[in-house]
C-alpha positions as CSV (number, residue, x, y, z in Angstrom):
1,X,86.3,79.3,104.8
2,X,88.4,76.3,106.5
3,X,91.4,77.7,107.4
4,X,93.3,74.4,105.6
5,X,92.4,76.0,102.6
6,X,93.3,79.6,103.4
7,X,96.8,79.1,105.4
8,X,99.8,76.6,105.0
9,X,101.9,75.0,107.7
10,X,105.8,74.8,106.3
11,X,108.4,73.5,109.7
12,X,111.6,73.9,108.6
13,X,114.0,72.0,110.3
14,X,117.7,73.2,111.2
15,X,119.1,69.1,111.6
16,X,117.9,65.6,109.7
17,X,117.2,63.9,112.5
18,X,113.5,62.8,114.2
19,X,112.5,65.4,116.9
20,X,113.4,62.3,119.6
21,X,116.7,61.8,118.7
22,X,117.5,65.5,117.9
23,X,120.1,67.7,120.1
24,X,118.2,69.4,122.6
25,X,119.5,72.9,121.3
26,X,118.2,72.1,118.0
27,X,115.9,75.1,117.1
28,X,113.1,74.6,114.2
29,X,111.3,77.0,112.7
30,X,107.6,77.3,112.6
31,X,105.3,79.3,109.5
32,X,102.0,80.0,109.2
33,X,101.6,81.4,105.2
34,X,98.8,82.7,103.6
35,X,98.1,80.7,100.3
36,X,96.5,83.4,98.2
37,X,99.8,86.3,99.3
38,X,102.6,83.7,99.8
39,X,103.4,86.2,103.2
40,X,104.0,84.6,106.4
41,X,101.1,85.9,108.7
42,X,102.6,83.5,112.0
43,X,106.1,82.9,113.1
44,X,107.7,80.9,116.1
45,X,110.9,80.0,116.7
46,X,111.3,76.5,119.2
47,X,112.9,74.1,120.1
48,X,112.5,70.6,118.8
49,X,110.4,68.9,120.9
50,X,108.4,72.4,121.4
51,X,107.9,72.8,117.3
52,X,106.5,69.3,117.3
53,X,103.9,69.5,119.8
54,X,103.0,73.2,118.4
55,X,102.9,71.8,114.7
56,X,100.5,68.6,115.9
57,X,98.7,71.5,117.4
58,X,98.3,73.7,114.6
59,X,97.5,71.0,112.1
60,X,94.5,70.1,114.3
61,X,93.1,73.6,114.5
62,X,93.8,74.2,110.5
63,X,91.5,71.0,109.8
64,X,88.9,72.4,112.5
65,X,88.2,75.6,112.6
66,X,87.3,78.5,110.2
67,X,90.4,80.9,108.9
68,X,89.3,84.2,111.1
69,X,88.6,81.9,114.2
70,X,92.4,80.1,113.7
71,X,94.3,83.3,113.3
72,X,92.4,85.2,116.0
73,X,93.4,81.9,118.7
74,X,97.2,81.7,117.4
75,X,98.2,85.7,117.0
76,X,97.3,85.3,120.6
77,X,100.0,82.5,121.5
């Protein structure tokens, strides 16, 4: 199974401004949530510019790879 269809990406974002205007000490939150238990099986907490590039990451892999593969490669980060 893709792991799009098995695990959701929610950022949640502690200002309203885009990640290159935001205050450097700005800290975002980062999920990983399993569709079918509604728990969150991944967690980071980063700063802004950090929580982008991880969520461009993450969105890439979700699309590409299968769900056992995806959470094997990002329990590890």
């Amino acid at each position: 199974m893709k792991a799009a269809r098995r695990y959701r990406l929610i950022i949640t974002r502690s200002g309203r401004g885009p990640a290159l205007l935001a205050n450097p000490a700005r800290v975002d939150h980062v999920e990983i949530v399993d569709v079918d238990s509604g728990e969150v099986v991944l967690f980071w907490d980063l700063a802004v510019r950090d929580a982008s590039r991880l969520a461009r990451a993450i969105r890439e892999d979700l699309n590409r790879m299968a769900d056992d593969e995806f959470l094997e490669k990002w329990s590890a980060a």
